[in-house]
Backbone as ProteinMPNN parsed JSONL, in Angstrom:
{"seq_chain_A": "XXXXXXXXXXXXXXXXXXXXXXXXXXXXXXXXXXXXXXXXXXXXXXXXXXXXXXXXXXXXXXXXXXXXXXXXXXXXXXXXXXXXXXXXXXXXXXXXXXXXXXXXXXXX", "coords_chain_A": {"N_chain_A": [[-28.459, -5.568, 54.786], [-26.28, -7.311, 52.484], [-22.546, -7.44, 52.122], [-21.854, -7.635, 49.721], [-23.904, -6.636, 48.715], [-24.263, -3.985, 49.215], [-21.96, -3.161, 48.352], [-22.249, -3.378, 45.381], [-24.754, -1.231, 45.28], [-23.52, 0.996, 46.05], [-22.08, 1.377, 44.128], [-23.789, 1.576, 41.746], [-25.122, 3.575, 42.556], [-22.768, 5.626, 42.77], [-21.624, 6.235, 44.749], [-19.073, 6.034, 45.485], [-17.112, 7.654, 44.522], [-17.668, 10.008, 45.878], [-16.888, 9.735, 48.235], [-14.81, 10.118, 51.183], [-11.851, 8.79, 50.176], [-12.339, 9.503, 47.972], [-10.834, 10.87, 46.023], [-8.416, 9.186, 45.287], [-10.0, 7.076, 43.673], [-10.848, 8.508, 41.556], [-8.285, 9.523, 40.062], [-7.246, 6.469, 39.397], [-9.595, 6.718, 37.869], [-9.527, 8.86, 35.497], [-6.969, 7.722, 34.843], [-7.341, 5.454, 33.655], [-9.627, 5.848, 31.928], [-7.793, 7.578, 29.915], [-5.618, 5.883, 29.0], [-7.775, 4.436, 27.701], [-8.351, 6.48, 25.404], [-5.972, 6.612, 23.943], [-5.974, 4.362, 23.146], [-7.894, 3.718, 21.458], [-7.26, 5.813, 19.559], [-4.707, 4.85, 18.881], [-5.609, 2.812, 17.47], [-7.345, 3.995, 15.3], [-5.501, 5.283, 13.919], [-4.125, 2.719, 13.174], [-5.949, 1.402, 11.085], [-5.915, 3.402, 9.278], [-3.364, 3.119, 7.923], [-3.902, 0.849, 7.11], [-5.611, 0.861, 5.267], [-4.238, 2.556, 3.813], [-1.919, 0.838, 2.762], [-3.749, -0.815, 1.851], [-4.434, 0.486, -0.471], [-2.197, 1.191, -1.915], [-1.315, -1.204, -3.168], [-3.203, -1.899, -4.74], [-2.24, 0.053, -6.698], [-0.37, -0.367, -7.298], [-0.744, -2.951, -8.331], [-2.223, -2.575, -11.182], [-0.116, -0.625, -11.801], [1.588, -2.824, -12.774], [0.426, -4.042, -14.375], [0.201, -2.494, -16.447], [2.679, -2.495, -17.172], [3.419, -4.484, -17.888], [1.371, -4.997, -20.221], [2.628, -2.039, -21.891], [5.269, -3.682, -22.221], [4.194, -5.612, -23.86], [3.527, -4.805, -26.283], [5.964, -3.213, -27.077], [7.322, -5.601, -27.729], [6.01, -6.437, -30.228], [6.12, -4.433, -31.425], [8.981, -4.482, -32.363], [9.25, -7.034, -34.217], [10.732, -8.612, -36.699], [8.586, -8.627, -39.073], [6.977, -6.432, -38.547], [8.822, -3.845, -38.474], [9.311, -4.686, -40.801], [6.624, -3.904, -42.647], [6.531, -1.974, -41.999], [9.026, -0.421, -43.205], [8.234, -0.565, -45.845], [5.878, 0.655, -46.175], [7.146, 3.226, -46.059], [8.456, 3.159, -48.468], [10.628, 1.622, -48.922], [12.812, -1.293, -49.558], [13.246, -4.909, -48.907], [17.444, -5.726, -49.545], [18.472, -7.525, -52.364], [20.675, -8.509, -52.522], [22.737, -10.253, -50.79], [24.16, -9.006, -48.11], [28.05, -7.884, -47.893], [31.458, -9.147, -46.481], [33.408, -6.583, -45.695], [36.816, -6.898, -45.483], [39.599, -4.959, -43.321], [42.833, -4.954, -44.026], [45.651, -4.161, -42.288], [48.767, -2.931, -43.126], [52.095, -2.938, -41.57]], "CA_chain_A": [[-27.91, -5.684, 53.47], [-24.761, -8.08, 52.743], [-21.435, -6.367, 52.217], [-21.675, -7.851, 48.466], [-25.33, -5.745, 47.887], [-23.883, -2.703, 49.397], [-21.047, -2.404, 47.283], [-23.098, -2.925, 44.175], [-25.592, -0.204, 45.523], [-22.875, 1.594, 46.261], [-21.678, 1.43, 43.205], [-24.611, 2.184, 40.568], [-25.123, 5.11, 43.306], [-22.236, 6.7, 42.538], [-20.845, 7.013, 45.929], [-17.808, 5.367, 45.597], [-16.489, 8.938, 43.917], [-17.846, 11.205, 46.649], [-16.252, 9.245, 49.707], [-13.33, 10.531, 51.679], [-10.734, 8.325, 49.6], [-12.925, 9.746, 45.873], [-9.46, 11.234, 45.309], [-7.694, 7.812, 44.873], [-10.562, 6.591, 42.911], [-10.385, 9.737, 40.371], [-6.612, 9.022, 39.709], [-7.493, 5.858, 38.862], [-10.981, 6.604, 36.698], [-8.834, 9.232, 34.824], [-6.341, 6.997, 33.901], [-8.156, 4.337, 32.746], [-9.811, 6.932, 30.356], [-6.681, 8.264, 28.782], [-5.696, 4.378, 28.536], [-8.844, 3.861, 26.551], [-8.336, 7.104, 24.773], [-4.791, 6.158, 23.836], [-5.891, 3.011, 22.626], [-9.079, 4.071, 20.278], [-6.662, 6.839, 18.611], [-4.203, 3.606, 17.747], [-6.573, 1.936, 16.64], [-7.628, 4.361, 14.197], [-4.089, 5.184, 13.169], [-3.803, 1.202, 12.59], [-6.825, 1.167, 10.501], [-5.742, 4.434, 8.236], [-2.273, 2.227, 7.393], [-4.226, -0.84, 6.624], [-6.34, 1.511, 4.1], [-3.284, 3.161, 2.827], [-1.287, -0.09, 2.147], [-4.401, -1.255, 0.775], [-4.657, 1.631, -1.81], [-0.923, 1.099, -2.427], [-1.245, -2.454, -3.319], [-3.921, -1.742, -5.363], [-2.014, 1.173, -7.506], [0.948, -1.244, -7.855], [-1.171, -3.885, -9.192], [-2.444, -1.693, -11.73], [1.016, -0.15, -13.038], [2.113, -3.757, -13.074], [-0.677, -4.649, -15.408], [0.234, -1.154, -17.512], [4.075, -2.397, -17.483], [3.286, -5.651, -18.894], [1.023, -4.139, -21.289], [3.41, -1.916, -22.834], [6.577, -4.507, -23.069], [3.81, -6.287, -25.548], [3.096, -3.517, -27.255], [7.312, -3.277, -27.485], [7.752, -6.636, -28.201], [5.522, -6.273, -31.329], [7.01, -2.971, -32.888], [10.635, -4.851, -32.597], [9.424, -7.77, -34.7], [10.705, -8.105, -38.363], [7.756, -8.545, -39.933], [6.181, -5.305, -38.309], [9.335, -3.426, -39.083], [8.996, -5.055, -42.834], [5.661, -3.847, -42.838], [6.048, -0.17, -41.457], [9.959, 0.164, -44.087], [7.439, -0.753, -47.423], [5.297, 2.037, -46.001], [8.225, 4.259, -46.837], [9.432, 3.123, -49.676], [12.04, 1.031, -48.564], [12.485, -2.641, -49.644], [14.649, -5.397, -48.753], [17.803, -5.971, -50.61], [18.1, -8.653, -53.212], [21.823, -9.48, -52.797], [23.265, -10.681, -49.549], [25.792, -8.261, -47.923], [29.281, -8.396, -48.662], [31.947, -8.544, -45.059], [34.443, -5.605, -45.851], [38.102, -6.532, -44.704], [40.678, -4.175, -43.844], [44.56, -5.536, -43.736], [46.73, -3.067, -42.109], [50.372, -3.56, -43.028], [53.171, -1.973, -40.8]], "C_chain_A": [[-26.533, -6.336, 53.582], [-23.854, -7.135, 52.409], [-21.574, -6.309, 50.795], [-22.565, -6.73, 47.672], [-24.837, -4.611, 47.857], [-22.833, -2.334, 48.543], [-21.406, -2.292, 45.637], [-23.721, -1.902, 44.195], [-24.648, 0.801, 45.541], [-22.233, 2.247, 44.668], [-21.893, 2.723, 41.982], [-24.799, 3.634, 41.508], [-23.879, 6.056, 43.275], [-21.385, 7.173, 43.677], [-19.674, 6.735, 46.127], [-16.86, 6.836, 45.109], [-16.989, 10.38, 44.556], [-17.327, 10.659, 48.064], [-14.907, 10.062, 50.137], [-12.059, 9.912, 50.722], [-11.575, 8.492, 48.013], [-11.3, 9.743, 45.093], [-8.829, 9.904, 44.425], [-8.476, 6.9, 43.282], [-10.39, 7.893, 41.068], [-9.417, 9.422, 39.503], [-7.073, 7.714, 38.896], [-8.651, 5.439, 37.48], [-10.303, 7.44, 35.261], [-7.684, 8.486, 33.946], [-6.107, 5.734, 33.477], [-8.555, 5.055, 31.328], [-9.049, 7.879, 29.233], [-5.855, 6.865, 28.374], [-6.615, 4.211, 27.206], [-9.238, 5.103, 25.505], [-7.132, 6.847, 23.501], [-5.061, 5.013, 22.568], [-6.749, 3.202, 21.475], [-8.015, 5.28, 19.11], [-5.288, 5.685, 17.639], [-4.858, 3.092, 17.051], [-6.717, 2.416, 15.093], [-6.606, 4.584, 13.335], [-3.9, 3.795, 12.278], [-4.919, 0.974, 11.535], [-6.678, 2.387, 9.312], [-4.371, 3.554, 7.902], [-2.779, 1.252, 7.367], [-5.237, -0.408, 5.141], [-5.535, 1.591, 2.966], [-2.455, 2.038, 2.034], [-2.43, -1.249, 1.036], [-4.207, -0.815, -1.126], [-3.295, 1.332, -2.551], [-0.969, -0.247, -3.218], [-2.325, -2.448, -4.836], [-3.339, -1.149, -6.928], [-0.607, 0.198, -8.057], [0.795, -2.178, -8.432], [-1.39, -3.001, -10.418], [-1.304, -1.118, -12.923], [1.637, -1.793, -13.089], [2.086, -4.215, -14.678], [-0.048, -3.345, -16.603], [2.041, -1.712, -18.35], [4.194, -3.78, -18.407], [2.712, -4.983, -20.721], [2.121, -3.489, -22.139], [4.819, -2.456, -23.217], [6.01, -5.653, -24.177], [3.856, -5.596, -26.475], [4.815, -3.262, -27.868], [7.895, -4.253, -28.416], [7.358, -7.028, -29.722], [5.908, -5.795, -32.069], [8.419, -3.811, -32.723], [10.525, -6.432, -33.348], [9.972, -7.634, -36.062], [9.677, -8.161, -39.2], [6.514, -6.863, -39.588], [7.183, -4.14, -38.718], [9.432, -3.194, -41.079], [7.791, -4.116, -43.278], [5.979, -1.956, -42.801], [7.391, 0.528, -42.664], [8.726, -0.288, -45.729], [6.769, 0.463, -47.016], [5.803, 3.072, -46.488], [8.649, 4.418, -47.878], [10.654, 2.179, -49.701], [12.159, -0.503, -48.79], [14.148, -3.479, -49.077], [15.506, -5.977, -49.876], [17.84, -7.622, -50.707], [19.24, -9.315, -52.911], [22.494, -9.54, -51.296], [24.387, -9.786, -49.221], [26.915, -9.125, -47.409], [29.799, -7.986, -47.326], [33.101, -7.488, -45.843], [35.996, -6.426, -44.583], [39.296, -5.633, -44.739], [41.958, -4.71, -43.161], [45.484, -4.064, -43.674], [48.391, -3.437, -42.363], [51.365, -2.677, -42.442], [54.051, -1.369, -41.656]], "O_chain_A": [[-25.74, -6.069, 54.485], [-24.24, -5.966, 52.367], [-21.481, -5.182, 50.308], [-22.316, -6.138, 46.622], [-24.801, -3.995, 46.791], [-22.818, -1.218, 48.022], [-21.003, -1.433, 44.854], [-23.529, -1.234, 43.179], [-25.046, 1.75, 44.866], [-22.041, 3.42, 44.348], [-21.301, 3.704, 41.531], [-24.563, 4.718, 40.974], [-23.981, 7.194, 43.733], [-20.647, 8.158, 43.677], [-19.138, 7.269, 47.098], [-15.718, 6.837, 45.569], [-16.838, 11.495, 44.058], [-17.475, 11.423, 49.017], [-14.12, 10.542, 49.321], [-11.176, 10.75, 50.542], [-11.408, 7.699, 47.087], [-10.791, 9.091, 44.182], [-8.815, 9.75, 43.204], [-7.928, 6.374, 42.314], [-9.901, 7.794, 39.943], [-9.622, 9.086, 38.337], [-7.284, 7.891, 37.696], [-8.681, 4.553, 36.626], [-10.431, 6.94, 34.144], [-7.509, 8.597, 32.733], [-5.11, 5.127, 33.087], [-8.104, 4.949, 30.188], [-9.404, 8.54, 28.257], [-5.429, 6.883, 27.219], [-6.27, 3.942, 26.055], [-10.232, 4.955, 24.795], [-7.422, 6.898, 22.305], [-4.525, 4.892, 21.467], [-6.281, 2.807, 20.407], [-8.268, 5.368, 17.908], [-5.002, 5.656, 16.442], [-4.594, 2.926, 15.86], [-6.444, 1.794, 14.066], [-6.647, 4.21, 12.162], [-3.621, 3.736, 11.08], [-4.6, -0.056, 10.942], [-7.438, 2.235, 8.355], [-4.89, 3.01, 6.928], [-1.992, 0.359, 7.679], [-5.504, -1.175, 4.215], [-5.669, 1.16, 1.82], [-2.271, 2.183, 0.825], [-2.203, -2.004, 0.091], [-4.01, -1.339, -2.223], [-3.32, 1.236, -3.778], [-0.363, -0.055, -4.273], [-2.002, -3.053, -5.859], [-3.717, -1.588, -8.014], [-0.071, 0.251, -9.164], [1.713, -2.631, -9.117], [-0.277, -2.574, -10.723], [-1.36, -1.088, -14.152], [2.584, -1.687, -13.869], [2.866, -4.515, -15.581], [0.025, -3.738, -17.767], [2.471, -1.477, -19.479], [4.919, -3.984, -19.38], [3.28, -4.699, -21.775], [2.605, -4.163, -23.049], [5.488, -2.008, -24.147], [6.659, -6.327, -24.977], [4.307, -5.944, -27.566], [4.934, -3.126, -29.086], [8.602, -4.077, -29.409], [8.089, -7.743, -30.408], [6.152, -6.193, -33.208], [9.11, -3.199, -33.538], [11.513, -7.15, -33.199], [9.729, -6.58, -36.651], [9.917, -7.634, -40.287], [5.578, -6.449, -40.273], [6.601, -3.266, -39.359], [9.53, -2.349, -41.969], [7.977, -3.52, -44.339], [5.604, -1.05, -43.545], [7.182, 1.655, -43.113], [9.234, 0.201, -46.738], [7.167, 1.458, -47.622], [5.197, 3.839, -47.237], [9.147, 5.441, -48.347], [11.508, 2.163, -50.588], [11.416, -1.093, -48.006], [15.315, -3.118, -48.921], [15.025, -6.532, -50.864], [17.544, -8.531, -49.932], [19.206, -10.545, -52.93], [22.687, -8.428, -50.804], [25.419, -9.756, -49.891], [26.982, -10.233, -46.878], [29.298, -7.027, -46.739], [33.629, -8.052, -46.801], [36.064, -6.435, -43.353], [39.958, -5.448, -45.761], [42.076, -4.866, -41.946], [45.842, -3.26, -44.534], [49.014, -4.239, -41.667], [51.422, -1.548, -42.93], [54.918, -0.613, -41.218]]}, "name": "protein", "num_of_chains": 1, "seq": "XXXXXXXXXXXXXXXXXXXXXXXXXXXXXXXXXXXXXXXXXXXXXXXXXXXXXXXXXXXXXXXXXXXXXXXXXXXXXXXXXXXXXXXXXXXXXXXXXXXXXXXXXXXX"}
């Protein structure tokens, strides 16, 4: 068998982790697997903040749309003809004669 077969055989057999130097190999199989533990738990972290800024983005579009909305809804009630409309409701008309400026002359 070449040296190349044997260390494949060697391999899928498993013996590479019951040899006199397993130890060394251990160390190293271990922390590979807290590496690739490490890394799958970022991951998911990075993928719950790509949700959340979704959702955020989402909720801020949303009150955008609400904030527009009611500065029409503002912009309407502060016209004069919707004011005109809502003082006749009351009773209230506009006057007939143009107001008058009041001056006051203080004399020392």
């Amino acid at each position: 068998m070449t040296k190349v077969k044997k260390g494949i055989y060697d391999v899928l057999r498993g013996s590479f982790l019951t040899d006199e130097s397993a130890f060394k190999n251990w160390r190293i199989i271990i922390f590979v697997v807290v590496l690739l533990l490490i890394m799958i738990s970022s991951g998911h972290s990075a993928e719950k903040k790509v949700f959340k800024i979704s959702e955020l983005n989402k909720r801020k579009r949303e009150l955008r749309a609400e904030y527009v909305d009611t500065g029409t809804i503002l912009m309407r009630m502060k016209m004069e003809s919707s004011i005109r409309e809502k003082a006749k409701a009351r009773g209230l008309q506009p006057s007939e004669s143009p107001p008058e400026k009041i001056k006051v002359i203080i004399k020392n």
